[in-house]
Steps between C-alpha positions, in 0.01 A plus 500: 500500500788755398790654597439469866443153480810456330701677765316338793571154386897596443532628844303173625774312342793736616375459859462089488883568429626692766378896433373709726166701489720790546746457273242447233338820557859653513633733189700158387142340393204681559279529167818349335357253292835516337702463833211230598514279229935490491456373889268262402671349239863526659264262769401248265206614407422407119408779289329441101603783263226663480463526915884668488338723202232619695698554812759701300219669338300552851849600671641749195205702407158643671313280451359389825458890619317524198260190581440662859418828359353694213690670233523560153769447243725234331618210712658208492343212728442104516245346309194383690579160412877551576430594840253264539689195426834640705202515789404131446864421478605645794208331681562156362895543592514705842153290626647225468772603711311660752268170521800304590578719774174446652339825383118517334492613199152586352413358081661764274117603384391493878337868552449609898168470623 
């Protein structure tokens, strides 16, 4: 799991509460993990340090460009185990949520077959 995870479970959440699938692709969120994360938590959703550290970190730097994509040089980026426990976070919170409303939601360490 990574960045895209991340984002994919904040839009989840943003559309249980009202957002469209176009407005999250609009300019306003997009790749915004930023943007993403302030909606989310204006919304209720509960967010630990560390998951508004690496959001700010995610949202503020290249980091996820530089996940997607090889290049060289100095970078700042989450931890491994930074973005894996926001990712485990997010799943326990937003799954929850989602399961409420009816919607499956696979085991965080479910892989597809």
């Amino acid at each position: 799991m990574g960045g895209s995870a991340v984002e994919l479970f904040l839009k989840a959440f943003l559309l249980l509460h009202g957002h469209s699938a176009r407005e999250l692709a609009s300019r306003k969120f997009g790749h915004d993990f930023s943007a993403l994360g302030e909606r989310a938590e204006a919304l209720g959703l509960f967010l630990m340090d560390e998951d508004k550290d690496v959001l700010l970190l995610m949202g503020t730097t290249d980091a996820v460009i530089r996940s997607r994509y090889i290049k060289t040089g100095a970078f700042r980026r989450p931890t491994h185990g930074a973005l894996d426990r926001t990712c485990k976070s997010l799943w326990e919170t937003i799954g929850q949520e989602l399961k409420k409303q009816g919607w499956p939601v696979r085991g965080f360490d479910a892989r597809p077959a």
